[in-house]
C-alpha positions as CSV (number, residue, x, y, z in Angstrom):
1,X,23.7,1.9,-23.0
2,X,24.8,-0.4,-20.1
3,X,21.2,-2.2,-20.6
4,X,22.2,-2.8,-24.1
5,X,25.8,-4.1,-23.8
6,X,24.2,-6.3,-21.0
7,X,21.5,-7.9,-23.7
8,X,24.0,-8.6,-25.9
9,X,26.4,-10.8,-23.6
10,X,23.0,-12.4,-22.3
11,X,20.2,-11.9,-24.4
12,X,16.3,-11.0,-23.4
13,X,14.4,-13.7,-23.4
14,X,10.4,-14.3,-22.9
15,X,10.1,-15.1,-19.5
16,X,7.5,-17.9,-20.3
17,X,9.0,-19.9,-23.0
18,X,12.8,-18.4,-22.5
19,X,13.2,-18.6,-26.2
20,X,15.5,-15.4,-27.3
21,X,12.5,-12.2,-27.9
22,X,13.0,-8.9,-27.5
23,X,9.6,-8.8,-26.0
24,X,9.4,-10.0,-22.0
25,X,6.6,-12.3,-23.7
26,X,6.7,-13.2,-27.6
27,X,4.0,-13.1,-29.6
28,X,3.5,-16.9,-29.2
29,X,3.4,-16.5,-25.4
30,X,1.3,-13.8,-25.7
31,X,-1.7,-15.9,-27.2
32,X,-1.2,-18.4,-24.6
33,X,-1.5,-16.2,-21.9
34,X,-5.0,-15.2,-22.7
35,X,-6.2,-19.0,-22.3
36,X,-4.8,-18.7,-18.9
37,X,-6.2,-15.9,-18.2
38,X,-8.6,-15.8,-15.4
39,X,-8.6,-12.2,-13.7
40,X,-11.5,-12.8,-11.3
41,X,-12.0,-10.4,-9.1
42,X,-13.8,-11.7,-5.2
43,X,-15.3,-9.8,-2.7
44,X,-14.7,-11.0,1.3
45,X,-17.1,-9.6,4.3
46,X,-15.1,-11.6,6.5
47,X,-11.4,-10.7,6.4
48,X,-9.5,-7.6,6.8
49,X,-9.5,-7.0,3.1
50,X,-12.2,-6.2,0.9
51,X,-11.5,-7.3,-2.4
52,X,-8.9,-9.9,-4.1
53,X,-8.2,-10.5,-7.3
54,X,-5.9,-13.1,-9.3
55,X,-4.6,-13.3,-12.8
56,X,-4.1,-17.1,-13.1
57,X,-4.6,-20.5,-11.5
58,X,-2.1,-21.9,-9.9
59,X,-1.7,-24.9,-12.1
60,X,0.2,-25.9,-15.2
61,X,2.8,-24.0,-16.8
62,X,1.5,-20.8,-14.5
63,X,3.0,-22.6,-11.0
64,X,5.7,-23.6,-12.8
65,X,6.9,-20.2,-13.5
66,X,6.0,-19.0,-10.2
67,X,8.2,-21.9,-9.0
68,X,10.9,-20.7,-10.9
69,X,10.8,-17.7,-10.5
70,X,10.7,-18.0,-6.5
71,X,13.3,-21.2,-6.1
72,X,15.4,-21.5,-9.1
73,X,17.5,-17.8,-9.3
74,X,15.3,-16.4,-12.4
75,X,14.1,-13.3,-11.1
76,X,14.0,-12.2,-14.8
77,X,10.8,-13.7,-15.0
78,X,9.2,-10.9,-13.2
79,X,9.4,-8.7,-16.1
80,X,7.0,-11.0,-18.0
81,X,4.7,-11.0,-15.3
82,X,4.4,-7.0,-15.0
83,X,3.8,-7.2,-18.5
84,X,0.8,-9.6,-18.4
85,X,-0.7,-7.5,-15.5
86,X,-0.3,-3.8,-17.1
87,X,-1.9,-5.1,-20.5
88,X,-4.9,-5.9,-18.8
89,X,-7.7,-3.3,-19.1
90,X,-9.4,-4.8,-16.3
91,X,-6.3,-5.3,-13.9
92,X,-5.1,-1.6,-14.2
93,X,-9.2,-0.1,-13.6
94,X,-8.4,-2.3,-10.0
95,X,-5.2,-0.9,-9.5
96,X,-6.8,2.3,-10.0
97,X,-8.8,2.0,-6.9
98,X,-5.7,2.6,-4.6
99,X,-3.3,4.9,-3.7
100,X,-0.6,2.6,-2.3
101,X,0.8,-1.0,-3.5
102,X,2.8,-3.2,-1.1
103,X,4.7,-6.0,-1.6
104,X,3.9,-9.0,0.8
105,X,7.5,-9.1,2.8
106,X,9.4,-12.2,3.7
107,X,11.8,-12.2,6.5
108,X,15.5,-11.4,5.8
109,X,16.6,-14.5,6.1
110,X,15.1,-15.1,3.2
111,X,15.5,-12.8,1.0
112,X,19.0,-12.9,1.8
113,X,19.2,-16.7,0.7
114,X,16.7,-16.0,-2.7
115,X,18.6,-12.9,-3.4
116,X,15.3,-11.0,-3.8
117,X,11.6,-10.4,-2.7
118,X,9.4,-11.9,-5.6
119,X,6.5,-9.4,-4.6
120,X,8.1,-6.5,-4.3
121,X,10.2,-6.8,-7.5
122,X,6.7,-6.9,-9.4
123,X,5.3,-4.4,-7.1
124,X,8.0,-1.7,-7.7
125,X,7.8,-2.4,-11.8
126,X,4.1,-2.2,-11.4
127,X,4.1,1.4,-9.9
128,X,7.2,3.0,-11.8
129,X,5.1,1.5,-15.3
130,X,1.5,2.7,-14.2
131,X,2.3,5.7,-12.2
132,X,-1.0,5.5,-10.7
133,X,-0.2,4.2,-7.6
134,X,2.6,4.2,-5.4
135,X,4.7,1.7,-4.1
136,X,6.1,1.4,-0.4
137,X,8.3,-1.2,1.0
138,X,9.2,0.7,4.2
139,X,6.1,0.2,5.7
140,X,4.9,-3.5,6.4
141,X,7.7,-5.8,7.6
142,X,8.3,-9.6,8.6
143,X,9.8,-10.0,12.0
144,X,10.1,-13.8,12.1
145,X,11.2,-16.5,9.4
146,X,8.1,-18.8,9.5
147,X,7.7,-22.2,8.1
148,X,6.8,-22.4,4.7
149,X,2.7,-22.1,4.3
150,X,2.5,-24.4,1.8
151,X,3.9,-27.0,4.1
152,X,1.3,-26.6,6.7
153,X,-3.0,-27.0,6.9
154,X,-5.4,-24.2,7.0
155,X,-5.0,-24.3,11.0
156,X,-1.8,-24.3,11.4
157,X,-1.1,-21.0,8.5
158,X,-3.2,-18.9,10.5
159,X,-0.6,-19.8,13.8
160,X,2.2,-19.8,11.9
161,X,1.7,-16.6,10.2
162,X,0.2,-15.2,13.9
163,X,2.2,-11.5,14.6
164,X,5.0,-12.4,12.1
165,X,4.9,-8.4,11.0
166,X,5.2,-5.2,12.3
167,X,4.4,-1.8,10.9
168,X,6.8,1.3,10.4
169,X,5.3,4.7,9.0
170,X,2.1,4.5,10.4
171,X,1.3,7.7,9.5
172,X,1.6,6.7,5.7
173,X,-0.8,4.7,5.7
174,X,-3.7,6.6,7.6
175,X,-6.9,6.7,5.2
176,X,-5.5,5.8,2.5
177,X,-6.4,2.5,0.4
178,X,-3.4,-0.3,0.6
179,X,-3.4,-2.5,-2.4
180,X,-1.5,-6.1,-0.8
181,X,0.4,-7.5,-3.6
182,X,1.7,-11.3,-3.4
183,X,2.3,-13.9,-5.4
184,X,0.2,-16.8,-4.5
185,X,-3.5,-17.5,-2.5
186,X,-4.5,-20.3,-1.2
187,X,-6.0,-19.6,2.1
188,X,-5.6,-15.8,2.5
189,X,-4.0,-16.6,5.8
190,X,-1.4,-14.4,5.2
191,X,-2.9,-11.5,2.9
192,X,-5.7,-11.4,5.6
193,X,-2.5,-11.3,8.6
194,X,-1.1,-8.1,6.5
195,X,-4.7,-6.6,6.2
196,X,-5.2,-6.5,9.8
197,X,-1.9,-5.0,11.0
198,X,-2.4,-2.0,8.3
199,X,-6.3,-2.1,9.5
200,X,-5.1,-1.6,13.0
201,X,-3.3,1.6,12.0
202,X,-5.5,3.1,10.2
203,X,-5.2,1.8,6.8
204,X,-9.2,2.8,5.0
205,X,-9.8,0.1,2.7
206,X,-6.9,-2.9,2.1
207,X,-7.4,-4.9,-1.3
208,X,-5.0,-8.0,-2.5
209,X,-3.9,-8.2,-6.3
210,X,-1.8,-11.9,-6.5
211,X,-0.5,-13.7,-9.6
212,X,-2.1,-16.6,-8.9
213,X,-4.9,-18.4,-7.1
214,X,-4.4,-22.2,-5.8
């Protein structure tokens, strides 16, 4: 009821083209999305993780949602993205694979400036929708607001990114496999970071699921 009486002082719109829809993508959007559509799955013998796979490129009207989404205070957009992901037959088979989904954490600083974390408001939808996997936020941590990655060179990501996070619960994560979920790859720098703290505990196998791949 509250949901309801909230839609109609501000009403749902499609996350992509923000047109009103009662849908978190409209039908229109929804034929779009498949020409953007990339879900291309890679497999790494030289990281801490195994296996990545993306849904878009990070180009066009893709990074300019994920922009949005992370800078301008429209964490609705979210919803749209969850949607994309859990219509895909060939995303949820590779969520499948795992037992536990984690959000890629930023430091408190900011999250307490953006209001939210953009991962793990996709990774919580993701788990409560698909109930196939569980998702834990109380276990991989940031310790240290770092510069910006995108700002910086392939060198200079792997320092700055160098023991930004801890680990709390090790014991969760002993043998199990860790699905890393963030919203944008470019160098793996930090995916590969996360994978080696939850490798170092135990963690069996560590894959990355991101929105987009730059």
């Amino acid at each position: 009821m509250l949901e309801n009486i909230i839609h109609l002082i501000y009403p749902k719109v499609c996350g992509i083209c923000e047109e009103i829809s009662k849908e978190d993508i409209c039908n229109k959007c929804k034929v779009k999305i498949k020409q953007w559509q990339r879900n291309k799955k890679h497999i790494y013998l030289t990281k801490y993780f195994t296996t990545h796979m993306y849904v878009f490129d990070y180009r066009d009207i893709i990074r300019q949602k994920i922009l949005q989404y992370k800078f301008s205070e429209k964490a609705y957009i979210f919803r749209s993205f969850v949607k994309i992901i859990l219509n895909d037959k060939k995303i949820c088979g590779f969520l499948k694979n795992y037992d536990i989904i984690i959000p890629v954490p930023i430091s408190k600083k900011r999250k307490r400036l953006r209001g939210y974390n953009q991962s793990e408001l996709i990774a919580k939808m993701i788990a409560k929708q698909a109930k196939t996997i569980e998702c834990r936020c109380d276990i991989l941590y940031k310790q240290k607001d770092t510069l910006p990655q995108s700002s910086l060179d392939k060198e200079k990501r792997q320092q700055n990114i160098k023991n930004a996070y801890y680990i709390k619960n090790e014991k969760t994560v002993q043998n199990k496999k860790i699905l890393l979920l963030d919203d944008i790859y470019t160098t793996g720098s930090t995916t590969n970071e996360c994978s080696k703290m939850l490798k170092q505990v135990g963690a069996k196998e560590i894959g990355v699921l991101t929105l987009a791949k730059d």
